[in-house]
N, CA, C and O atoms as a DFTB+ gen file, in Angstrom:
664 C
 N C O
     1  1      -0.971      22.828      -2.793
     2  2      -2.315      23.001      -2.288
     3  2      -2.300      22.700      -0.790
     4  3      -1.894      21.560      -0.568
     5  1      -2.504      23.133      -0.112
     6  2      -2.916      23.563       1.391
     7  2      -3.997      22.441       1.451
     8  3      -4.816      22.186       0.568
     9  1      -3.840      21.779       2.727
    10  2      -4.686      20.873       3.515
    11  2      -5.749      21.231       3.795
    12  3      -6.741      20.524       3.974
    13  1      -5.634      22.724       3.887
    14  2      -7.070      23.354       4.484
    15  2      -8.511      23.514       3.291
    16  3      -9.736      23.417       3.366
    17  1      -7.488      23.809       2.228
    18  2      -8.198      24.094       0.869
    19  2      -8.705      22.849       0.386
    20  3      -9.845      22.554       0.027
    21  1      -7.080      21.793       0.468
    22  2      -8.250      20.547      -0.070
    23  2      -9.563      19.950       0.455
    24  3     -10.433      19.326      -0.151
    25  1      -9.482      20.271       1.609
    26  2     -10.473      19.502       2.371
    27  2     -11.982      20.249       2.120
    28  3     -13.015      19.586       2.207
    29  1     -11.996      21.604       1.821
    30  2     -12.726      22.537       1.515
    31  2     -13.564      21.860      -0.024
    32  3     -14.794      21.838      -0.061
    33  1     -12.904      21.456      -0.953
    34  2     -13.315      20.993      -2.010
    35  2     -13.529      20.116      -1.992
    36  3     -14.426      19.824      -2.784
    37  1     -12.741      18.501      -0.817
    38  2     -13.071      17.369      -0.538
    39  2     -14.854      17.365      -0.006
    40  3     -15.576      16.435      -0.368
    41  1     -15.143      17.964       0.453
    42  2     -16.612      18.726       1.159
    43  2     -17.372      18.674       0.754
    44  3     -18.330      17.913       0.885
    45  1     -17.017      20.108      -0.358
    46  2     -17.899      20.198      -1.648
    47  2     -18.407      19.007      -2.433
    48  3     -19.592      18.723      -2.605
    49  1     -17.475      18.426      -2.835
    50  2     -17.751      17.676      -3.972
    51  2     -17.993      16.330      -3.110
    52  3     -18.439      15.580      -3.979
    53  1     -17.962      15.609      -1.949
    54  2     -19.056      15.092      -1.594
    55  2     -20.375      15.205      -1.040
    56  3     -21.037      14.287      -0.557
    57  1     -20.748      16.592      -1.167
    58  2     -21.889      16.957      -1.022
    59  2     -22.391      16.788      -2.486
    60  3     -23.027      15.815      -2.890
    61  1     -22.061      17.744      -3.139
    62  2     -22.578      17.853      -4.589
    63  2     -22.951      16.233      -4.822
    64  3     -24.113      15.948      -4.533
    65  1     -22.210      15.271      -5.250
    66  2     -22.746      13.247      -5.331
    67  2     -23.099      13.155      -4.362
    68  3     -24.316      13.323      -4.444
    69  1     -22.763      12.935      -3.109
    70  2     -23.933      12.171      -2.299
    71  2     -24.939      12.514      -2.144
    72  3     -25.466      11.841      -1.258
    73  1     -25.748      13.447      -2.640
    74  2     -26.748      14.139      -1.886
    75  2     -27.317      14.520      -3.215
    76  3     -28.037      13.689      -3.768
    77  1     -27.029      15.976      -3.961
    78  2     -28.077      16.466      -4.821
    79  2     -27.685      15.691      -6.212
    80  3     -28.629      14.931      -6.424
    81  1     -26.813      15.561      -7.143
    82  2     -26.830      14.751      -8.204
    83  2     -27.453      13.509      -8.154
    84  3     -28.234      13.416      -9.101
    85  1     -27.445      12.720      -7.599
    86  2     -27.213      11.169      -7.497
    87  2     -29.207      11.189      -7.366
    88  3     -29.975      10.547      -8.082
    89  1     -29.569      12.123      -6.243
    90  2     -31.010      11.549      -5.849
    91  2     -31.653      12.433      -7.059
    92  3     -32.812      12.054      -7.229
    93  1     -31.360      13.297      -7.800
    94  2     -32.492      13.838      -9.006
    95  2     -32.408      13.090      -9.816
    96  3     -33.351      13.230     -10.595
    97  1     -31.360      11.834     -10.268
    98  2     -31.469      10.665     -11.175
    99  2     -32.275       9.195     -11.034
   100  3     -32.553       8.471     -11.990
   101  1     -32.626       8.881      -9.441
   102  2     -32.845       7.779      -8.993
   103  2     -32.152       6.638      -9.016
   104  3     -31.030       6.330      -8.614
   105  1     -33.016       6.063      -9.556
   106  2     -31.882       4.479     -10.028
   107  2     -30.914       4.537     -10.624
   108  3     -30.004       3.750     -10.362
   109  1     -30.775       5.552     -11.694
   110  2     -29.554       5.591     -12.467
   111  2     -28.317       5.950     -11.849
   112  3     -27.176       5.491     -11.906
   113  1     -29.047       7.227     -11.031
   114  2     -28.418       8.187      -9.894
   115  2     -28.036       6.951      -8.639
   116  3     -27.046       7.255      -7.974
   117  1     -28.589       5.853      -8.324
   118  2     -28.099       5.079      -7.610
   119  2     -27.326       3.933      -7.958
   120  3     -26.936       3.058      -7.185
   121  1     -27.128       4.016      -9.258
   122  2     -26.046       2.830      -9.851
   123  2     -25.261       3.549     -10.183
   124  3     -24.206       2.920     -10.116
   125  1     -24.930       5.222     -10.764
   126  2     -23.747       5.617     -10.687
   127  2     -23.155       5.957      -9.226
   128  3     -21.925       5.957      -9.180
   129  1     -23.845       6.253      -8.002
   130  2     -23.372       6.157      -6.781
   131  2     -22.954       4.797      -6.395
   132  3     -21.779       4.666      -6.053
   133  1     -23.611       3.916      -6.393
   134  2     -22.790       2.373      -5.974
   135  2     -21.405       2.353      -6.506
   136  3     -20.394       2.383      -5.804
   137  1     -21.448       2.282      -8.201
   138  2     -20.075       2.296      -8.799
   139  2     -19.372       3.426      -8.572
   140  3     -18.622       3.251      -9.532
   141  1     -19.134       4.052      -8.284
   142  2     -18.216       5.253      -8.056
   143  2     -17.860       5.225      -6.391
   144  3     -16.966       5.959      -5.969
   145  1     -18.649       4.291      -5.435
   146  2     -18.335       4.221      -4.106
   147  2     -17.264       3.035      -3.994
   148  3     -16.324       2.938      -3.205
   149  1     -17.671       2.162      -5.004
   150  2     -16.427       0.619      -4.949
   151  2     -15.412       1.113      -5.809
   152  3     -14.312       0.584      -5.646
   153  1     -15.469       1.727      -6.421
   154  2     -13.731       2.818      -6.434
   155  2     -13.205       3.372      -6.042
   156  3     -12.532       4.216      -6.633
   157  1     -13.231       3.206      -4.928
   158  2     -11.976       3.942      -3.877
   159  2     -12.363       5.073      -3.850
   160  3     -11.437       5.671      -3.302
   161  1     -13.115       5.767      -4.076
   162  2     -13.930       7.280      -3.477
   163  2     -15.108       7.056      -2.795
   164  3     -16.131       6.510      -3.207
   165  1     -14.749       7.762      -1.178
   166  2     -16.059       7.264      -0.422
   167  2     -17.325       8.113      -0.339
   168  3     -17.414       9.115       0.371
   169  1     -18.067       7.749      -0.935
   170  2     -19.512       7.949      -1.548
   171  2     -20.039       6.888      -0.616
   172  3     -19.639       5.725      -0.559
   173  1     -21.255       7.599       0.309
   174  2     -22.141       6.780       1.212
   175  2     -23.186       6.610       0.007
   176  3     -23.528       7.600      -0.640
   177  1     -23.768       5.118      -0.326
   178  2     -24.351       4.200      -0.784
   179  2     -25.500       4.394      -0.050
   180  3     -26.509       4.710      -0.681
   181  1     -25.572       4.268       1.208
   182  2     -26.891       4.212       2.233
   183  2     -27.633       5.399       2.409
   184  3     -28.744       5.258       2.919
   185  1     -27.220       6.688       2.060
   186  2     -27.935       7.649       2.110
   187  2     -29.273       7.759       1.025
   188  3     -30.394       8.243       1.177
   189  1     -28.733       7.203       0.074
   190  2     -29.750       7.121      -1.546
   191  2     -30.450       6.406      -1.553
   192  3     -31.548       6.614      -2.068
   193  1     -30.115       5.184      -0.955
   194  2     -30.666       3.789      -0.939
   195  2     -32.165       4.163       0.196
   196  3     -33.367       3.976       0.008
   197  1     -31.274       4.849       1.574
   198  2     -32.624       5.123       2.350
   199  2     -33.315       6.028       1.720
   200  3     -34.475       5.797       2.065
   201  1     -33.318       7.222       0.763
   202  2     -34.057       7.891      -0.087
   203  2     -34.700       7.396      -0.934
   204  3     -35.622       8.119      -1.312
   205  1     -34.606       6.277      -1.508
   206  2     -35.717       5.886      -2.483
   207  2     -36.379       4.509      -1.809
   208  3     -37.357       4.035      -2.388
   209  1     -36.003       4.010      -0.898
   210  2     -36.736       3.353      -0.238
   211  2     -38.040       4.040       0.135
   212  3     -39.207       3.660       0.040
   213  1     -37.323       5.525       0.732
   214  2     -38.858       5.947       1.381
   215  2     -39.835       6.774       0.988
   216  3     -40.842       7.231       1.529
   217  1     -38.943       6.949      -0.880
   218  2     -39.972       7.246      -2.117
   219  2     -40.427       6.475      -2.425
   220  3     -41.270       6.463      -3.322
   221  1     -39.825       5.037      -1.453
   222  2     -41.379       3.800      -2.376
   223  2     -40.919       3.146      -3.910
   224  3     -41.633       2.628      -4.769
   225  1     -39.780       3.329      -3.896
   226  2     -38.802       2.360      -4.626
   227  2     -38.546       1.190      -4.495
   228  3     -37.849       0.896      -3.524
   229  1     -38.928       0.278      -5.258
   230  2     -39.140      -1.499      -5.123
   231  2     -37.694      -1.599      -4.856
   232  3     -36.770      -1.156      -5.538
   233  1     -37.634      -2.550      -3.255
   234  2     -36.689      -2.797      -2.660
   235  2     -35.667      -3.878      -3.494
   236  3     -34.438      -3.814      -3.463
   237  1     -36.324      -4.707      -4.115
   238  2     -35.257      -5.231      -5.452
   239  2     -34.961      -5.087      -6.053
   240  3     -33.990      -5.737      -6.439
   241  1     -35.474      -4.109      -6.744
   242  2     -34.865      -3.019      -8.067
   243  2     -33.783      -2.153      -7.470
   244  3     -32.725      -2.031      -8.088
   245  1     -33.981      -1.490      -6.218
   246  2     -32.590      -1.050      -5.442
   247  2     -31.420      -2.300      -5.301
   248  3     -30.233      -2.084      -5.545
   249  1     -31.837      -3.378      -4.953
   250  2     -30.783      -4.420      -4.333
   251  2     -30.044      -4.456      -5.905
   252  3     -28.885      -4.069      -6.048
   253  1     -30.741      -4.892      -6.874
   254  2     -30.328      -5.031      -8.316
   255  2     -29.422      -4.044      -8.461
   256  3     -28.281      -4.448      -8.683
   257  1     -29.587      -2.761      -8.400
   258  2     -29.155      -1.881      -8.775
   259  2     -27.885      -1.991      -8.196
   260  3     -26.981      -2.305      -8.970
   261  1     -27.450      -1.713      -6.407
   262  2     -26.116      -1.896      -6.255
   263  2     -25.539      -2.845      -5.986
   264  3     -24.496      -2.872      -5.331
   265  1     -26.257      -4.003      -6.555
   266  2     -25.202      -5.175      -6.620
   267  2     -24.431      -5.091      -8.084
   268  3     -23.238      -5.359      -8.233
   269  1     -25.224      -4.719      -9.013
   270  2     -24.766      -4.435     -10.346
   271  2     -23.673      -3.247     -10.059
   272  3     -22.598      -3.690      -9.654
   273  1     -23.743      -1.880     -10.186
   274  2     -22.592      -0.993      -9.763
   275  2     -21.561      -1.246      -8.931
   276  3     -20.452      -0.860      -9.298
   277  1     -21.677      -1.872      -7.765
   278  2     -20.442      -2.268      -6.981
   279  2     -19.793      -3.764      -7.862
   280  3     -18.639      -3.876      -8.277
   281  1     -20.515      -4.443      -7.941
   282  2     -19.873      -5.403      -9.165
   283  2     -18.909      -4.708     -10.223
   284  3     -17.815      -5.078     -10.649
   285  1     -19.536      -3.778     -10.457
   286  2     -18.850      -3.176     -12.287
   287  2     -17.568      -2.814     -11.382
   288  3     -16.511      -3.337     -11.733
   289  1     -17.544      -1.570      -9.709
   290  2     -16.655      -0.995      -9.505
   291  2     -15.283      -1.738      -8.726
   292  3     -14.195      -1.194      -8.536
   293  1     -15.680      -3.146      -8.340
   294  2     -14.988      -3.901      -7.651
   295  2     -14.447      -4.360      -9.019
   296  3     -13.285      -4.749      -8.900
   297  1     -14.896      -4.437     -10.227
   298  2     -13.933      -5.488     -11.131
   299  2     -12.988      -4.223     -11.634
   300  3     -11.847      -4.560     -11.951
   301  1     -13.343      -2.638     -11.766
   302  2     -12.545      -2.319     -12.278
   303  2     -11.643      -1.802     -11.645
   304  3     -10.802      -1.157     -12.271
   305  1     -11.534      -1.945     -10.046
   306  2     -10.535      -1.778      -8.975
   307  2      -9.035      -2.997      -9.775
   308  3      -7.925      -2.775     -10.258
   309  1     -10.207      -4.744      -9.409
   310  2      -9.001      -5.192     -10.211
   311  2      -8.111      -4.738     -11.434
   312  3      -6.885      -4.801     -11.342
   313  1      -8.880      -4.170     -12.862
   314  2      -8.376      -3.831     -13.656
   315  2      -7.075      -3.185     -13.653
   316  3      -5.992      -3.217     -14.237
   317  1      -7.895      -2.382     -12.411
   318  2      -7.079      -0.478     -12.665
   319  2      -5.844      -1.325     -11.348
   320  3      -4.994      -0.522     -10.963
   321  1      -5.744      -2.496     -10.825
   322  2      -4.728      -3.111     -10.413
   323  2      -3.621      -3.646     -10.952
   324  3      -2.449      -3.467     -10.622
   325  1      -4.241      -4.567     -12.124
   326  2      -3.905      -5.021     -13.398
   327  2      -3.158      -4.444     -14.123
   328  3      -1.979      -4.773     -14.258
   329  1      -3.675      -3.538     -14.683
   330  2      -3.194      -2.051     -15.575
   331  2      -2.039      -1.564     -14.775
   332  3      -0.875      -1.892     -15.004
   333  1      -2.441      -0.721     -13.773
   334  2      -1.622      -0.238     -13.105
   335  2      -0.743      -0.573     -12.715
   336  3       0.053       0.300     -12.368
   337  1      -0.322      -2.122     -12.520
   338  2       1.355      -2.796     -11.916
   339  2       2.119      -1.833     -12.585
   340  3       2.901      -1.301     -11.797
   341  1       2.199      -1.426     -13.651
   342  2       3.506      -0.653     -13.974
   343  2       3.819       0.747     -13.791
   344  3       4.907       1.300     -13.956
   345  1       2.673       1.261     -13.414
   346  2       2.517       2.621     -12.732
   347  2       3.097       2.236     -11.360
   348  3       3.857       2.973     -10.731
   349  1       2.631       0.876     -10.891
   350  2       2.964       1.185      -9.468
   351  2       4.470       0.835      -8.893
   352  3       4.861       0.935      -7.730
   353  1       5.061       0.476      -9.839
   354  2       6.626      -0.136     -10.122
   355  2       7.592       1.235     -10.146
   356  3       8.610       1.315      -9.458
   357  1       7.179       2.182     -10.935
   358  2       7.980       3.371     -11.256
   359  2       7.308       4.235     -10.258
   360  3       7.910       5.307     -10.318
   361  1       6.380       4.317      -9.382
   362  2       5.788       5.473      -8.302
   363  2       7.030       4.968      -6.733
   364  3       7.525       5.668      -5.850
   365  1       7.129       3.409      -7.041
   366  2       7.850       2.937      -5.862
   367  2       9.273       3.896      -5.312
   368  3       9.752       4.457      -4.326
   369  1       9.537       3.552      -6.971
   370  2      10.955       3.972      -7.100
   371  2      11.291       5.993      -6.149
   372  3      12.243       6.402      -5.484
   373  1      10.237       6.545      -6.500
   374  2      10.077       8.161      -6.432
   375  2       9.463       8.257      -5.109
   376  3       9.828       9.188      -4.390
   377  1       8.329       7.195      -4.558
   378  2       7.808       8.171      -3.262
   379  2       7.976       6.491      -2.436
   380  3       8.500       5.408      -2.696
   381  1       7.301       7.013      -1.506
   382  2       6.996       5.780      -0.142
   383  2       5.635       4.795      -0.218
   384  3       5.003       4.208       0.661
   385  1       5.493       4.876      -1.531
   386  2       4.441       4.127      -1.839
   387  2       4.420       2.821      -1.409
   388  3       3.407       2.211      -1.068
   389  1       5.470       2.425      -1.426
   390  2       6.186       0.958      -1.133
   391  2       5.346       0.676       0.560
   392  3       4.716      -0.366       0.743
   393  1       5.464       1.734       1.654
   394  2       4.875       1.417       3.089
   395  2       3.323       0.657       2.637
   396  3       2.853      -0.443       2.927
   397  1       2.767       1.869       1.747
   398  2       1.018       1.897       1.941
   399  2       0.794       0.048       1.031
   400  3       0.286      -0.961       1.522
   401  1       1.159       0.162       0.188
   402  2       0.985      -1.280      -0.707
   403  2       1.470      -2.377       0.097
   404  3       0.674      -3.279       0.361
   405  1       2.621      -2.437       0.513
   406  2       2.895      -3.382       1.264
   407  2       1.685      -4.054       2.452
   408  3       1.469      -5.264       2.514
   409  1       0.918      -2.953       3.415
   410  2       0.009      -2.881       4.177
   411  2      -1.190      -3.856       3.706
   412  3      -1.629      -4.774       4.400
   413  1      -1.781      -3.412       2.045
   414  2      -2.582      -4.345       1.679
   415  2      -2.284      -5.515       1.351
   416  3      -2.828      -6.457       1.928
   417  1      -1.424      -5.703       0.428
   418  2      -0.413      -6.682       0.034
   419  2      -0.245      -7.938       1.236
   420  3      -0.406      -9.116       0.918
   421  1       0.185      -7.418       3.003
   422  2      -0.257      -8.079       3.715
   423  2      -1.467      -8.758       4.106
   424  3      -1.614      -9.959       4.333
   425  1      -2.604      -7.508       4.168
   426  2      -3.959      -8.369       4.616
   427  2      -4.335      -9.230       3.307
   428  3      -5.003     -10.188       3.698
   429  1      -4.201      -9.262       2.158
   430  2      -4.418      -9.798       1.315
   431  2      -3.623     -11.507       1.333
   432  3      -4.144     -12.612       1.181
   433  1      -2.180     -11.110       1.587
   434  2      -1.481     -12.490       1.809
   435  2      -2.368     -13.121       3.208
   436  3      -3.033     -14.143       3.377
   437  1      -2.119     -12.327       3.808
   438  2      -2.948     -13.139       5.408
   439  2      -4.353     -13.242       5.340
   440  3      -4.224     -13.542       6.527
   441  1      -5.032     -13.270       5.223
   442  2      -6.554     -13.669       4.621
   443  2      -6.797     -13.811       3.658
   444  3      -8.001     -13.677       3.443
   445  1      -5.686     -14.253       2.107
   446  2      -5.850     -14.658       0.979
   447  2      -7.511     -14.317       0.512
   448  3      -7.921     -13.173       0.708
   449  1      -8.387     -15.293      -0.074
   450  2      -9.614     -14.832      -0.523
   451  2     -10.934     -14.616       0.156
   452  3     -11.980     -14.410      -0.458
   453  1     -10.815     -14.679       1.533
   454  2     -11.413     -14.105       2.869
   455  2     -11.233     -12.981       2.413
   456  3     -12.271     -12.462       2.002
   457  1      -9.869     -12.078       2.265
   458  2      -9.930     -10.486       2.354
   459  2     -10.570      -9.560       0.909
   460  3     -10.846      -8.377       0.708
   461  1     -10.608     -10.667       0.191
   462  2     -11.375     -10.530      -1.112
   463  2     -13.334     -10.219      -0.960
   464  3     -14.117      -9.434      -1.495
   465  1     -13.442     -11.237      -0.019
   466  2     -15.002     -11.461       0.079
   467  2     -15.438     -10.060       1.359
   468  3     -16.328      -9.212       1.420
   469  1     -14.699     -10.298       1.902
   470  2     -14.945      -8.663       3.061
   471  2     -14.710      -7.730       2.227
   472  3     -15.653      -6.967       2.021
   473  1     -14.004      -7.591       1.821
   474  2     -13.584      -6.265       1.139
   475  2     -14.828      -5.184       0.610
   476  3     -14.693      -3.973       0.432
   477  1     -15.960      -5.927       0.434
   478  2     -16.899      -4.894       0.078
   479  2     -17.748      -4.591       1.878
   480  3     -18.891      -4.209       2.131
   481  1     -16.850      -4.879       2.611
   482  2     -17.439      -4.592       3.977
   483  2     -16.456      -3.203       4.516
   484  3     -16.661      -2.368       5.397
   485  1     -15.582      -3.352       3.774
   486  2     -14.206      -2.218       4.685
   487  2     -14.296      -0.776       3.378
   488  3     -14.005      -0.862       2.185
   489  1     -14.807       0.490       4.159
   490  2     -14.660       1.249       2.706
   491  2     -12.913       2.112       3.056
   492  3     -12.355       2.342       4.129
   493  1     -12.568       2.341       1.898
   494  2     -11.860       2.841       0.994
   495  2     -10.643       1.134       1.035
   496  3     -10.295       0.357       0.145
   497  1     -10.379       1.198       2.394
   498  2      -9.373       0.053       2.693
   499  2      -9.858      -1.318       1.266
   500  3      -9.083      -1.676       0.379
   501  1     -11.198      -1.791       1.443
   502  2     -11.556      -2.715       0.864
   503  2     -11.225      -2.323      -0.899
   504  3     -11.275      -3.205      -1.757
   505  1     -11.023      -1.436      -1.097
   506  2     -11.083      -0.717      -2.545
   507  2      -9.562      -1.234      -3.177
   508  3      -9.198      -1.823      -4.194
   509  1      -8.964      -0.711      -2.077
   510  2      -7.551      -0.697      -2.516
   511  2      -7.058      -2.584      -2.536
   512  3      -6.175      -3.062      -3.248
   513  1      -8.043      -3.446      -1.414
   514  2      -7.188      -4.668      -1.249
   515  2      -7.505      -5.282      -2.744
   516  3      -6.743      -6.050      -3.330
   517  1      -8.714      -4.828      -3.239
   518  2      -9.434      -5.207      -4.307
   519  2      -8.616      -4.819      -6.155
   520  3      -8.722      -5.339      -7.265
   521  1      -7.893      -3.714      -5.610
   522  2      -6.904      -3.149      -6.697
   523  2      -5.477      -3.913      -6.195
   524  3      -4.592      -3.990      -7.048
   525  1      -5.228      -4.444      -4.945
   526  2      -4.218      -5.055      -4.761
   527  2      -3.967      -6.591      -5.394
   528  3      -2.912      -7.154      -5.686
   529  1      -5.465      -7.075      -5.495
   530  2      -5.347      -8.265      -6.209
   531  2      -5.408      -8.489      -7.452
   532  3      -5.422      -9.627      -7.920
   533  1      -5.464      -7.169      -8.306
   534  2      -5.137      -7.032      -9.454
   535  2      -3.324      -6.948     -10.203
   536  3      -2.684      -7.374     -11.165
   537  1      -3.150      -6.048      -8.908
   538  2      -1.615      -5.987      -9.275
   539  2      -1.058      -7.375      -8.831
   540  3      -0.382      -8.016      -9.636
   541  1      -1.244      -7.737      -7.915
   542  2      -0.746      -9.529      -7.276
   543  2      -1.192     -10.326      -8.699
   544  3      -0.612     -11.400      -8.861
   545  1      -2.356      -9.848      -9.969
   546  2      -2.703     -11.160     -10.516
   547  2      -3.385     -12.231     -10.158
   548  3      -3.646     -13.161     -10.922
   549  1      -3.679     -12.166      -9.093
   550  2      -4.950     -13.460      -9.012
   551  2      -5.510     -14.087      -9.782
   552  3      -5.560     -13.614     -10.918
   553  1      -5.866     -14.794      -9.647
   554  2      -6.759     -15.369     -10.774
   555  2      -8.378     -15.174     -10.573
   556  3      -9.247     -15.596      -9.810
   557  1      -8.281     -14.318     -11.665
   558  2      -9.628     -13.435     -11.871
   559  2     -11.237     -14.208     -11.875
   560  3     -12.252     -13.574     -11.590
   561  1     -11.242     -15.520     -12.210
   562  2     -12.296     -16.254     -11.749
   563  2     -12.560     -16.191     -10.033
   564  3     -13.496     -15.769      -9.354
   565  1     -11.509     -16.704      -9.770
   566  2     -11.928     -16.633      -8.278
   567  2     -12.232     -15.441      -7.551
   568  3     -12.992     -15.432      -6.583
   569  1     -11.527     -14.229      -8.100
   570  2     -11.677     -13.258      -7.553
   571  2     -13.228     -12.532      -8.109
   572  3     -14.039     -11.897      -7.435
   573  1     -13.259     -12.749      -8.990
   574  2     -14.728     -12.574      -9.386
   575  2     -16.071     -13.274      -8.300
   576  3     -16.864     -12.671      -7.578
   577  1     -15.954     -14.355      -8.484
   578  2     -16.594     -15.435      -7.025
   579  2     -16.634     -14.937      -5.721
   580  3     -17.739     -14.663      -5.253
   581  1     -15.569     -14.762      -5.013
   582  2     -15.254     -14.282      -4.065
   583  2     -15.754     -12.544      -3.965
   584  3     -16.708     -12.198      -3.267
   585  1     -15.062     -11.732      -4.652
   586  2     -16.032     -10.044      -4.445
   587  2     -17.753     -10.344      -4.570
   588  3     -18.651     -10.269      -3.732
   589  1     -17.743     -10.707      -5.990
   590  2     -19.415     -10.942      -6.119
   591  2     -20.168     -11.310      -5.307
   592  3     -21.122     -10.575      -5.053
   593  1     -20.018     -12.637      -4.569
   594  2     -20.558     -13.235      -3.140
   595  2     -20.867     -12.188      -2.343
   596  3     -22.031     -11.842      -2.145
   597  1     -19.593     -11.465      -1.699
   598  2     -19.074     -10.710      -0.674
   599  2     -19.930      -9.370      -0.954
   600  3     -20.460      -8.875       0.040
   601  1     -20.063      -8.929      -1.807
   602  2     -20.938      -7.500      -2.631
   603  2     -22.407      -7.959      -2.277
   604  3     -23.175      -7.241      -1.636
   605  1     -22.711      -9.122      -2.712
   606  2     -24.400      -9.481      -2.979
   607  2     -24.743      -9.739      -1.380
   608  3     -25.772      -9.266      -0.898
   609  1     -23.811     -10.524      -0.584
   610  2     -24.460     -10.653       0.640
   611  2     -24.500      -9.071       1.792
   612  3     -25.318      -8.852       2.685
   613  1     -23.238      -8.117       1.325
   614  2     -23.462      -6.741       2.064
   615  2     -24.664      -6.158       1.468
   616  3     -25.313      -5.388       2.176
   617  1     -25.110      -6.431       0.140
   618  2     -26.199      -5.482      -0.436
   619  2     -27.458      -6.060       0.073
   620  3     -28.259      -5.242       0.523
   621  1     -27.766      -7.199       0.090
   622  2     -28.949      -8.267       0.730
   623  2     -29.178      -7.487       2.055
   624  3     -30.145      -6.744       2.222
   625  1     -27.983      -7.768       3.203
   626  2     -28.296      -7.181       4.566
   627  2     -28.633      -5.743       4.529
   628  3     -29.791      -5.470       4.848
   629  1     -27.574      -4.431       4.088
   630  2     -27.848      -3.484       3.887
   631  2     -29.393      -3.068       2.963
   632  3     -29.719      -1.905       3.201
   633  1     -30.043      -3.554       2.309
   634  2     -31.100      -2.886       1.435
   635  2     -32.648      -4.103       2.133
   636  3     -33.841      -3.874       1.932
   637  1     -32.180      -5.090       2.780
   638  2     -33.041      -5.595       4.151
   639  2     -33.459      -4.704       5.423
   640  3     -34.599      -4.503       5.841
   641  1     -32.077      -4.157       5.997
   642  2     -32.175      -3.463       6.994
   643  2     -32.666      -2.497       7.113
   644  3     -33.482      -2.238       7.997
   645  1     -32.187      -1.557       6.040
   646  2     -32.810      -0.390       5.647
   647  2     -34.790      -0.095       4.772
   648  3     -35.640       0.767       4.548
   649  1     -34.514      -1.393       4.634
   650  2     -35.769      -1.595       4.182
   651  2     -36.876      -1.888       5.183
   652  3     -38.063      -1.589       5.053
   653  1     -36.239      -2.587       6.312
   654  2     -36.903      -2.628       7.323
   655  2     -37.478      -1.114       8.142
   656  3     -38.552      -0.876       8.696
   657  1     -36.575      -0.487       7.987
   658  2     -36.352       0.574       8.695
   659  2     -37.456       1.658       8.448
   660  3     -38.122       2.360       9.209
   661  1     -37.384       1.510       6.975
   662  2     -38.488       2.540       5.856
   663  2     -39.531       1.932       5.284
   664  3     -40.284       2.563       4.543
């Protein structure tokens, strides 16, 4: 597949979710956009969020909403970290996967559970450090603590600001 083509469908199909699926559902449509944005596919969160704000959508029932979805999608980053160590053991072996993991693997060692609590601040990067601490094993209490915090205080400012705004 040609670079040119993928990007053609990369396009598409974030038009199609960010924009017309997501807002004919509302809330639902905005908790499957939150969760599907903290999985490592970048889906703007803020576009929907400013759309039903300025349909007059109770600004806590939004905050609720993507603190709950990015919650669900940050734990199953860990999972699919978890799970995945052994996928990512035999991909090493075949491609250069070894450069890109290593990369997180670092910011993760060097800001230990700092890079946990940002992580819902950095998109796609934050996705992957978040699947990195699954494959590392962490210990999933803390890492739970640490994303959750880090999720609830970006969603507080973001659905404040924007709320201000609208």
């Amino acid at each position: 597949m040609s670079y040119e083509l993928f990007m053609e469908y990369y396009q598409q199909i974030q038009e199609i979710l960010a924009n017309n699926i997501f807002q004919e559902y509302g809330i639902i449509g905005l908790f499957l956009n939150s969760l599907l944005a903290a999985t490592a596919i970048p889906l703007p969160t803020e576009i929907l969020t400013s759309a039903l704000l300025i349909g007059g959508e109770n600004i806590f029932l939004v905050a609720i909403v993507l603190i709950i979805g990015s919650v669900i999608g940050g734990i199953l980053n860990y999972f699919i970290g978890l799970g995945g160590n052994k996928l990512f053991k035999k991909m090493k072996k075949k491609s250069n996967i070894v450069k890109h993991e290593k990369k997180h693997n670092r910011l993760l060692d060097k800001f230990g559970w700092s890079a946990i609590f940002f992580a819902a601040w950095i998109p796609i990067i934050g996705d992957l450090i978040l699947i990195s601490a699954g494959v590392k094993k962490m210990e999933f209490r803390k890492f739970l603590i640490f994303m959750v915090s880090g999720k609830i205080i970006k969603t507080i400012i973001v659905v404040i600001g924007l709320g201000t705004i609208f």
